[in-house]
C-alpha positions as CSV (number, residue, x, y, z in Angstrom):
1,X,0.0,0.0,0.0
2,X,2.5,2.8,-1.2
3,X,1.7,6.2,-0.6
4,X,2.6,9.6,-1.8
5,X,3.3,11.4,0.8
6,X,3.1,15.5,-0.3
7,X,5.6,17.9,2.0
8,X,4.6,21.9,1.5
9,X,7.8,24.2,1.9
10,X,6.2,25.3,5.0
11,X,6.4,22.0,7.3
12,X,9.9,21.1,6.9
13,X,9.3,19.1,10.3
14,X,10.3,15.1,10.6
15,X,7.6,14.9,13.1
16,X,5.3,16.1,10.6
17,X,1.3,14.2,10.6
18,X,2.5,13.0,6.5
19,X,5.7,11.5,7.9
20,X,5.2,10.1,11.4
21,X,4.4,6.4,9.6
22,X,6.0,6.8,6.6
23,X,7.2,3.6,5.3
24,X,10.4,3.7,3.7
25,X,10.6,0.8,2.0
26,X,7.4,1.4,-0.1
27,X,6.5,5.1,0.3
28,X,7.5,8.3,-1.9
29,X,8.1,11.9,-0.6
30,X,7.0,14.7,-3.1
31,X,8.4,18.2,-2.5
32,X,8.1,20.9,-5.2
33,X,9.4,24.5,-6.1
34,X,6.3,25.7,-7.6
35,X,6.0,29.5,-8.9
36,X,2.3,29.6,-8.0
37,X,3.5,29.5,-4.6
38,X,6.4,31.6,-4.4
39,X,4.4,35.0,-6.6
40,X,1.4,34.9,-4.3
41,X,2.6,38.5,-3.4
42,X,6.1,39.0,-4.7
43,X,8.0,37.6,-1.8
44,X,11.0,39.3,-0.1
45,X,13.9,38.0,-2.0
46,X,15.4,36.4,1.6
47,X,12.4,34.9,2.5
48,X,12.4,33.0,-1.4
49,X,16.0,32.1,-0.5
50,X,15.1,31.0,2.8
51,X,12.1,28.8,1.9
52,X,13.7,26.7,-1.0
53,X,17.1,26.3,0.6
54,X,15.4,25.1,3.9
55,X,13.3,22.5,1.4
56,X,16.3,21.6,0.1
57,X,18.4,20.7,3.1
58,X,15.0,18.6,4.7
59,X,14.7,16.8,1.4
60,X,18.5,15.9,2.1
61,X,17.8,14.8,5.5
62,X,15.2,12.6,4.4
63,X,17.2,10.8,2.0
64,X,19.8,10.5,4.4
65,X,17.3,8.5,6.8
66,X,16.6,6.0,3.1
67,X,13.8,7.7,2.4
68,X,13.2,8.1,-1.4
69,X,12.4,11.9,-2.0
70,X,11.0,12.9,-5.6
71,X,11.9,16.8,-5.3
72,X,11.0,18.8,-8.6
73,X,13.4,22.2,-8.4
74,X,11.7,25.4,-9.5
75,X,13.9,25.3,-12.8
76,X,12.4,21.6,-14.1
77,X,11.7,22.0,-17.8
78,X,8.6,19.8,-16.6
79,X,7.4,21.7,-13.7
80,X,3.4,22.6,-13.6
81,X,4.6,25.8,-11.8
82,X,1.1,24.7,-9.4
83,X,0.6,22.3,-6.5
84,X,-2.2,20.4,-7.7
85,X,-0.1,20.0,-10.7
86,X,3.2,19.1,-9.4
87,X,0.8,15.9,-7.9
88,X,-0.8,14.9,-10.9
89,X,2.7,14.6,-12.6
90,X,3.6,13.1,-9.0
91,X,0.9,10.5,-9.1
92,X,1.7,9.3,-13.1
93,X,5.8,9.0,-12.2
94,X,4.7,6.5,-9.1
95,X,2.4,4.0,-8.6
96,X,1.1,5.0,-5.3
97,X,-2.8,3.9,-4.0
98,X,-3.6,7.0,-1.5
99,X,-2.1,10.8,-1.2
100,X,-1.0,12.3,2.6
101,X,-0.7,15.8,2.8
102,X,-0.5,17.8,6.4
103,X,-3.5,20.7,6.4
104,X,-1.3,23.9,4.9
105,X,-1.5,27.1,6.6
106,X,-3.4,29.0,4.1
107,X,-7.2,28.5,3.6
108,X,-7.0,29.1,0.3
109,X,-4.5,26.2,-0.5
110,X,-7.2,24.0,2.0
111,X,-9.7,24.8,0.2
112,X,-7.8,23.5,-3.1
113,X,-6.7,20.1,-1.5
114,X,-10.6,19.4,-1.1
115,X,-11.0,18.9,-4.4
116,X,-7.6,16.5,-5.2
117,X,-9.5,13.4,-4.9
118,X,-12.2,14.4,-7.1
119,X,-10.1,16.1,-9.8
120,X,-7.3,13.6,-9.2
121,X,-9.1,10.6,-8.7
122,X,-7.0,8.8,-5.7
123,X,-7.8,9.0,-2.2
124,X,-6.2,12.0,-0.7
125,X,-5.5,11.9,3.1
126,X,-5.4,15.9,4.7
127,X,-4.1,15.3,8.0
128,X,-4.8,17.7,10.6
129,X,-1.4,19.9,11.5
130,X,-0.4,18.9,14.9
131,X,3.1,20.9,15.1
132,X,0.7,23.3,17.1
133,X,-0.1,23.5,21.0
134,X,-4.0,23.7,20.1
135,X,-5.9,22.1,18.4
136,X,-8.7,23.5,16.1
137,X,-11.2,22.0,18.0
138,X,-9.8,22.7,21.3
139,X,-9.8,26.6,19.8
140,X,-13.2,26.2,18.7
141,X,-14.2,24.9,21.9
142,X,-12.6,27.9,24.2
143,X,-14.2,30.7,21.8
144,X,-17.7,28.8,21.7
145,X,-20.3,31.6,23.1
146,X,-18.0,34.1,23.6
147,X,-18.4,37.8,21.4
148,X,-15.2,38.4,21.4
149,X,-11.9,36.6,21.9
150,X,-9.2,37.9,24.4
151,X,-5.8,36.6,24.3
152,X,-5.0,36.7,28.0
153,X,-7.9,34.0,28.6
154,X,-7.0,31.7,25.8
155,X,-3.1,32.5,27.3
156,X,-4.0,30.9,30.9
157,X,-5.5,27.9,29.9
158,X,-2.5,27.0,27.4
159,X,-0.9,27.9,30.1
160,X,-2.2,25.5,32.8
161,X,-2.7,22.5,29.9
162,X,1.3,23.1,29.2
163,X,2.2,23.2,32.6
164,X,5.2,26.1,31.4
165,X,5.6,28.2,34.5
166,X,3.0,26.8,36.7
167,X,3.1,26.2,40.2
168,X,0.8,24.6,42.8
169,X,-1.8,25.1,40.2
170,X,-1.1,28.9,39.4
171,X,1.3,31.3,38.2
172,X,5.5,31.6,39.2
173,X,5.6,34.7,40.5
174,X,1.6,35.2,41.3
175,X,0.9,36.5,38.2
176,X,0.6,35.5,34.4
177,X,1.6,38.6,32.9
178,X,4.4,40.8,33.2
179,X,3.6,42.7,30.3
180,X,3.7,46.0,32.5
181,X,7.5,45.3,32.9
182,X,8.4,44.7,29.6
183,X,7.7,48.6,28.2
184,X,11.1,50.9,29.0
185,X,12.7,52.5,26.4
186,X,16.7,51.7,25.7
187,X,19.2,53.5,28.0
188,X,21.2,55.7,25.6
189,X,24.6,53.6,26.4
190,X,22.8,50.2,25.9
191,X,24.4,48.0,23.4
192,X,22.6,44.8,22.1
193,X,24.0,41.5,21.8
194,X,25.6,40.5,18.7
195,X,23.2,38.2,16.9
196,X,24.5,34.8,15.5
197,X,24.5,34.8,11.6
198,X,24.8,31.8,9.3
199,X,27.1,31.8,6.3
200,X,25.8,30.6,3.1
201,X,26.8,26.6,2.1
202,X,26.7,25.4,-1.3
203,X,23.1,24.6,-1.6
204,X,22.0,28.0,-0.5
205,X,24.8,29.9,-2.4
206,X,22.7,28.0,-5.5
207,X,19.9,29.2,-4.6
208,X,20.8,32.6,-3.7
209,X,21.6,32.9,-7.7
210,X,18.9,31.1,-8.9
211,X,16.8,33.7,-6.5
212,X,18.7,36.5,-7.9
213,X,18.2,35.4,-11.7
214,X,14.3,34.6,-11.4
215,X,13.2,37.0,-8.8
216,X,15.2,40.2,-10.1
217,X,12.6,42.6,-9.5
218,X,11.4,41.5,-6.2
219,X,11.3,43.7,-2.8
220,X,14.2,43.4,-0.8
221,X,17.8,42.6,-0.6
222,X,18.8,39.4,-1.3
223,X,22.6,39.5,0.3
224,X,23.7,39.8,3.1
225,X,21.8,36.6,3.8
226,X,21.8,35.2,7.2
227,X,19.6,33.1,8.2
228,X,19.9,29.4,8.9
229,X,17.9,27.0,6.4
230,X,18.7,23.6,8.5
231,X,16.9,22.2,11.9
232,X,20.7,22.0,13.5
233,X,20.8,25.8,12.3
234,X,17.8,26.7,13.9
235,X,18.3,24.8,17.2
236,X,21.9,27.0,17.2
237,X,19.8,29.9,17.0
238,X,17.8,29.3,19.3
239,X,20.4,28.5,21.6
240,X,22.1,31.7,21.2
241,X,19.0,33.5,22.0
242,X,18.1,32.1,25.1
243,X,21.8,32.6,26.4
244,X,22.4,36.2,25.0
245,X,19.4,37.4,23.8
246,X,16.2,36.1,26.6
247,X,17.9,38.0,29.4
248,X,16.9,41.7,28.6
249,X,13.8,40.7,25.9
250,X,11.2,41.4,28.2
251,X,12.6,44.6,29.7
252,X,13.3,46.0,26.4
253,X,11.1,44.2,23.6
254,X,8.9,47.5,22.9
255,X,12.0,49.7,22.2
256,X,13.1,50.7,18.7
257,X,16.7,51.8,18.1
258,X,18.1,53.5,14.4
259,X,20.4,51.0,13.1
260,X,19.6,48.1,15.4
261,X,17.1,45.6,13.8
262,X,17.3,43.0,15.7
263,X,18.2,44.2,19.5
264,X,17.0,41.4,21.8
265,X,14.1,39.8,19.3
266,X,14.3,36.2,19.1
267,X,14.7,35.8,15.5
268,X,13.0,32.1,15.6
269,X,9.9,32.6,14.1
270,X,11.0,31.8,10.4
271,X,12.1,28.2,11.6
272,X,8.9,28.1,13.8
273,X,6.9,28.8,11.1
274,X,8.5,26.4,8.5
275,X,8.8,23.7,11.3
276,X,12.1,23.9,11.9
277,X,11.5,23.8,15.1
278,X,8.9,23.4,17.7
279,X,7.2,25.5,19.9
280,X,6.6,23.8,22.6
281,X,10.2,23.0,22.8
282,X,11.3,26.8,22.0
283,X,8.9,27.5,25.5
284,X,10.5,24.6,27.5
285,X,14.0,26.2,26.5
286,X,13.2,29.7,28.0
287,X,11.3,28.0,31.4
288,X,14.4,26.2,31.7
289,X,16.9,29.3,31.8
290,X,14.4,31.0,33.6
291,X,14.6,28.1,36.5
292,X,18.2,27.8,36.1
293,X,18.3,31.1,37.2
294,X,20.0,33.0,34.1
295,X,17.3,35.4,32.5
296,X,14.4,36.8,34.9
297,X,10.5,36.2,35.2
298,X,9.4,39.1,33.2
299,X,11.7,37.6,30.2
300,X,10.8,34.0,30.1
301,X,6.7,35.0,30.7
302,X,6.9,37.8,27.3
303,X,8.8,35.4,25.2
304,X,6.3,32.2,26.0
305,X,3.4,34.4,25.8
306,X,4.0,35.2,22.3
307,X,4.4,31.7,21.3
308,X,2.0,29.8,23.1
309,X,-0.6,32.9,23.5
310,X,-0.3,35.1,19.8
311,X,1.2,32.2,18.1
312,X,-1.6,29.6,19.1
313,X,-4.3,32.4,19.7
314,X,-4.3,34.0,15.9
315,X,-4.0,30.7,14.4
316,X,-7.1,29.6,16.5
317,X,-9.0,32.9,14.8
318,X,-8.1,32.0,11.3
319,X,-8.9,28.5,11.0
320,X,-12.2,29.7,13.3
321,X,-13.2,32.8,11.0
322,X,-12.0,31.8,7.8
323,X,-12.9,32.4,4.5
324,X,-15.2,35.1,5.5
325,X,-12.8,36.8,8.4
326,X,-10.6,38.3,5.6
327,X,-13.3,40.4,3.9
328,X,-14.5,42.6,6.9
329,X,-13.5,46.2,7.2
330,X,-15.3,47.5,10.3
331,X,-13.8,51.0,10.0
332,X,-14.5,51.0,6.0
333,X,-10.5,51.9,5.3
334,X,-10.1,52.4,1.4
335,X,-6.9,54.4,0.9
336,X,-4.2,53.1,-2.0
337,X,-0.8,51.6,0.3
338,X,1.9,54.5,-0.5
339,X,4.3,53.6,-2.6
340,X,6.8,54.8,0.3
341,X,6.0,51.1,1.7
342,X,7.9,49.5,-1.4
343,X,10.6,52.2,-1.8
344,X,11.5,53.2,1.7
345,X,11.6,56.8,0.9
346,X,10.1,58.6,2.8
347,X,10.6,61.8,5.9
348,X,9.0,60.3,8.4
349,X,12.4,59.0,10.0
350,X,10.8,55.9,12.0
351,X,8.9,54.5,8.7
352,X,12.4,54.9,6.9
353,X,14.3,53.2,9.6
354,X,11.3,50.2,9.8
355,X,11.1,49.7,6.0
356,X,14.9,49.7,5.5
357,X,15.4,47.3,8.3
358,X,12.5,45.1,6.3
359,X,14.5,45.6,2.6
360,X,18.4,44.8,4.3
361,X,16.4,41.6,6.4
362,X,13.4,40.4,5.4
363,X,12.7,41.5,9.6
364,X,11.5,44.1,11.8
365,X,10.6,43.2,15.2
366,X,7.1,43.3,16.3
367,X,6.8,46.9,17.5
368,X,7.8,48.1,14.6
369,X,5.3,46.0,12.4
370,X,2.4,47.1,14.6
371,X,3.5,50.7,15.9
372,X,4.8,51.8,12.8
373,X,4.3,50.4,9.5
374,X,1.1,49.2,11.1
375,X,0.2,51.9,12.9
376,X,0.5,54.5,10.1
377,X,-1.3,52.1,7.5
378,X,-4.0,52.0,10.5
379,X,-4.1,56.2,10.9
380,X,-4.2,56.4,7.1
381,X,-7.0,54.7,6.8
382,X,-5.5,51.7,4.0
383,X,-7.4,49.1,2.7
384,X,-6.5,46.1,4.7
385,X,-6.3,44.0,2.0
386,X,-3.2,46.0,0.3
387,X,-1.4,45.9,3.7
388,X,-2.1,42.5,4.8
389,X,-0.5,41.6,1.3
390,X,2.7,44.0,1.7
391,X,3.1,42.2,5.3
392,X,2.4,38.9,3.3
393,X,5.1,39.6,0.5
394,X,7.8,41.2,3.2
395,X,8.9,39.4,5.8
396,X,10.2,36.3,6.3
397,X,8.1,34.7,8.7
398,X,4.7,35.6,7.1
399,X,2.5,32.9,6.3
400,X,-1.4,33.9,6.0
401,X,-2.5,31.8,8.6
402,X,-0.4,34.2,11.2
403,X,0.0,37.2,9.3
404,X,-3.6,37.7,8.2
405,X,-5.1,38.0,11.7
406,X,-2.6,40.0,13.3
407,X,-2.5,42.7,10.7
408,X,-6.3,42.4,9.9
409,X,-7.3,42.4,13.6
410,X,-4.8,43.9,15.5
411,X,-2.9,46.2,13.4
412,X,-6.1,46.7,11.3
413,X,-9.1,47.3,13.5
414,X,-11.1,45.5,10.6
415,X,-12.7,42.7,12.6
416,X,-14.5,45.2,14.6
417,X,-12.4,44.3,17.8
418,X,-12.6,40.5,17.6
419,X,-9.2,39.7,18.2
420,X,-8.1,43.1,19.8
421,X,-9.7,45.3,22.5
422,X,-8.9,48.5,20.9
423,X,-7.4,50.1,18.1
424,X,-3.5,50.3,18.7
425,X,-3.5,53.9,17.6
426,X,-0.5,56.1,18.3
427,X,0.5,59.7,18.1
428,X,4.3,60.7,17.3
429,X,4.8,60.7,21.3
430,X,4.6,57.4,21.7
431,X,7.1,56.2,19.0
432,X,9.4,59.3,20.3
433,X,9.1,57.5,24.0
434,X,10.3,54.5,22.3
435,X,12.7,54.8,20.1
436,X,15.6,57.3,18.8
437,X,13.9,57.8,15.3
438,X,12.1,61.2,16.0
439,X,15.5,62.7,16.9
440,X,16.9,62.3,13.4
441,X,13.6,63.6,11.8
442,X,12.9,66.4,9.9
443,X,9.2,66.3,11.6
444,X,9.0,66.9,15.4
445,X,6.1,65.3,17.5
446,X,6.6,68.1,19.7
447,X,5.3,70.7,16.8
448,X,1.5,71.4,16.2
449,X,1.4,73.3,13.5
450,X,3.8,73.9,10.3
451,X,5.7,72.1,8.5
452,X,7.4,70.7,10.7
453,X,4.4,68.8,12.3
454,X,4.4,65.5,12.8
455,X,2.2,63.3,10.2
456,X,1.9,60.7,12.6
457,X,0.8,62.8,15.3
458,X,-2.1,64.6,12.8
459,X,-3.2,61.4,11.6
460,X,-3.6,60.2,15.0
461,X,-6.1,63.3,16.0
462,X,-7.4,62.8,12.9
463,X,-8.5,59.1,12.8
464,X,-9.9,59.5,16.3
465,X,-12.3,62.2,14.4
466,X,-13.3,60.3,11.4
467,X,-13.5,56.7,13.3
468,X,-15.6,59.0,16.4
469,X,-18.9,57.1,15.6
470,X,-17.5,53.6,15.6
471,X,-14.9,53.6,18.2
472,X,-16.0,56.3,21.0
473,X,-18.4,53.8,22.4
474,X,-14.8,51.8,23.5
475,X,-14.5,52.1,26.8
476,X,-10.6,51.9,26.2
477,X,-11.5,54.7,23.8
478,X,-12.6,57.4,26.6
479,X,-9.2,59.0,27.7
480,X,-8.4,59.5,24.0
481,X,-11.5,61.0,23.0
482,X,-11.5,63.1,25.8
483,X,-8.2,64.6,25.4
484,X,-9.8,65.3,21.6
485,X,-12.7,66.6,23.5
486,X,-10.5,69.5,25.1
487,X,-9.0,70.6,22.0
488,X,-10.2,74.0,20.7
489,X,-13.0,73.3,18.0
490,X,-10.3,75.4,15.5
491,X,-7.3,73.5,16.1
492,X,-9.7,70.3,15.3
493,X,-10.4,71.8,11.9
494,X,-7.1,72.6,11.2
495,X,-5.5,69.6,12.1
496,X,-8.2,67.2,9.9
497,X,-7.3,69.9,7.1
498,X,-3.6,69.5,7.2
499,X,-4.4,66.0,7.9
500,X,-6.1,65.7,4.1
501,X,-3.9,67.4,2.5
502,X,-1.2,64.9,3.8
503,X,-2.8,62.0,2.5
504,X,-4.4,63.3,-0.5
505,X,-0.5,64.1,-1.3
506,X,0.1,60.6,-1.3
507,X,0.9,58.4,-4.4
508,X,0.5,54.5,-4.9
509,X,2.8,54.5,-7.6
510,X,6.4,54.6,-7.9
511,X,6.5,58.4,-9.0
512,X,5.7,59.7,-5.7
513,X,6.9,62.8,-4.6
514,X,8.1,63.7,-1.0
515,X,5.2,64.2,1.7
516,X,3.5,67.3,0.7
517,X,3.8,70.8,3.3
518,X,1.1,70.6,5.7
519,X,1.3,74.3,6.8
520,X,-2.0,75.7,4.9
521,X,-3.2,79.5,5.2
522,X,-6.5,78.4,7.9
């Protein structure tokens, strides 16, 4: 009974559902470059790199273990270019009896395997994808009757059914969140670890060119690349994070800092998200250093929180919501994505310095997706769809079943405050609070009026005005519409004025100018 056993460049795990029984005396691995796949969005060039020399490594492995691997390479005279056809050629080449695939993490791909057996006429087995901490019907059973889903509820249960951090039934420390400690700024004289870096073998070195050749014209830099593409690569990483990293990432994992991309960010979630490694491992790593006594509570809580509480909880939300979650747009945003968000140029100093970071890395950390690029894509009022895809295309650890719900819910607003409480709207103050950026900017949050006026800052006192019917009934919502409420009625004219004028100077297309002046004869 041979079976074809189909392995998506996205679950390059041995513990994988497809490959847990695999018998290697009969059965067949299929892997496949296809183009389909890789020009969903116009991927990063690093995170193209990334995701076929990682494939390639696994598919050694395998082999290595004697199991026979049918890999077709993106260059394959042959190749469909599509998955469905990739496994049509797959199934004529090999006389199999059934297809196992592992569930993918897009619902759009899900929704295509439904229809192999039909169109393809052989049994197709979809296995559920059991890399994760929860399970779609544990999800579904935690969010049943509740209007709306919070994060720190689903976060102490996985909590207590893990067992990471627990004592005598509760939380180390007395508490499950230290969130509150994990908000300074950077001391001036602080000086972040120096981040392990892979060097390119032979395999990746191949596909670096073939990357460069093919995908030319792609966002991004392709070189330096950095990143490791094997499981031995990724447990080194990981490693070196918990030892020089874990320490200060809770104290200082909201700051932002001009010319440091990475500062104390884990820089795991590419080989999370490709199954490289797993997360409940990654969690038992940090409880362990935490217990050992080398990085402190407020550390060890922030980093397992993301994983086994954002990780677990957006996934949860997408396979819950989906297809329909991805077409709401509860605040009705329409605006064109400025072309700014491809080039990098741009004024605004802390959109500069998060952009570039994305086009040297393929990465910015999370407070810089969500309080920069996301926040200003929030202010400006852009259709969610054009951002979720930039976010999609960009960085390296984007796949839609966790990209789609963070930036649709909670960078987004769209869902109407499913996944997210509030709107994570900010003025210029807060980024200046938290990062060096506004220093070096030719616009000063400090500055009201003029041209020197922050944009950030006006678009902030601007969306609470347009958004006043649909968010003021927010009880997180009052202090901000109540310091609007004390502004003079002509200094909330002039500001939604400037305001217009800023984003009506905007251009989608690569001929953009600079920002327009905002200083206007009121």
């Amino acid at each position: 009974m041979a079976i074809l056993r189909f392995i998506l460049g996205d679950q390059l795990s041995r513990n994988l559902a497809t490959l847990r029984d695999i018998d290697r005396e009969h059965d067949v691995v299929l892997m496949a470059e296809v183009g389909s796949e890789s020009t969903v969005v116009g991927f990063h060039k690093q995170k193209l790199a990334f995701i076929y020399s990682a494939m390639r490594h696994f598919a050694d492995e395998l082999r290595a273990e004697g199991i026979r691997v049918d890999y077709v390479s993106l260059t394959d005279p042959e190749n469909t270019q599509n998955l469905e056809g990739e496994l049509a050629r797959a199934l004529r080449r090999h006389a199999v009896e059934s297809v196992a695939v592992t569930e993918p993490g897009a619902w759009r791909v899900k929704d295509m395997m439904s229809g192999w057996e039909e169109r393809l006429g052989v049994a197709v087995d979809v296995r559920e994808d059991d890399r994760f901490i929860c399970s779609h019907a544990r999800f579904a059973a935690w969010a049943d009757g509740r209007k709306s889903f919070r994060m720190e509820y689903f976060y102490r249960e996985m909590r207590r059914e893990t067992g990471l951090l627990m004592e005598s039934g509760g939380p180390i420390g007395g508490q499950w969140n230290f969130d509150a400690e994990n908000r300074q700024s950077l001391p001036d004289d602080y000086r972040p670890p120096e981040r392990l870096r892979f060097k390119p073998d032979e395999t990746t070195r191949a596909v670096l060119d073939l990357v460069a050749t093919r995908y030319d014209k792609n966002f991004g830099d392709l070189e330096p690349f950095a990143w490791a593409v094997t499981r031995d690569g990724a447990l080194e990483a990981l490693d070196h994070f918990i030892e020089h990293c874990l320490p200060d990432f809770g104290t200082y994992q909201d700051a932002m800092k001009s010319g440091e991309p990475f500062l104390n960010h884990g820089l795991i979630s590419p080989y999370l998200n490709v199954g490289l490694l797993d997360p409940l491992e990654v969690c038992r790593a940090a409880e362990r250093a935490y217990l050992e006594g080398d990085v402190p509570l407020n550390a060890a809580e922030g980093f397992i929180r993301q994983i086994i509480g954002w990780r677990e909880y957006v996934r949860g939300i997408y396979w819950l919501k989906m297809p329909d979650y991805a077409g709401t747009n509860h605040l009705e945003a329409k605006r064109d994505l400025p072309w700014f968000y491809w080039s990098g140029k741009t004024r605004m100093n802390c959109l500069a310095n998060a952009i570039g970071d994305t086009q040297r890395h393929a990465y910015a950390h999370h407070i810089q997706r969500l309080m920069v690029t996301g926040n200003f894509a929030l202010l400006a009022g852009i259709e969610p769809r054009q951002i979720e895809a930039w976010y999609l295309a960009v960085y390296i650890d984007a796949f839609d079943w966790v990209e789609l719900p963070n930036t649709h819910g909670m960078v987004m607003f769209a869902d109407g405050g499913l996944l997210a409480s509030k709107p994570y709207a900010a003025s210029g103050a807060y980024i200046n609070r938290m990062s060096d950026y506004c220093s070096g900017c030719v616009y000063s949050p400090a500055t009201k009026d003029g041209e020197k006026a922050c944009p950030i800052t006006l678009l902030y006192w601007n969306f609470l005005m347009e958004n006043r019917q649909k968010l003021q009934g927010n009880r997180r919502m009052l202090m901000p519409y109540r310091n609007l409420d004390r502004m003079d009625p002509a200094q909330r004219t002039s500001i939604q004025a400037r305001a217009n004028a800023f984003l009506d100077g905007l251009s989608a297309t690569d001929d953009e100018p600079a920002e327009p002046q905002m200083q206007l004869d009121l």
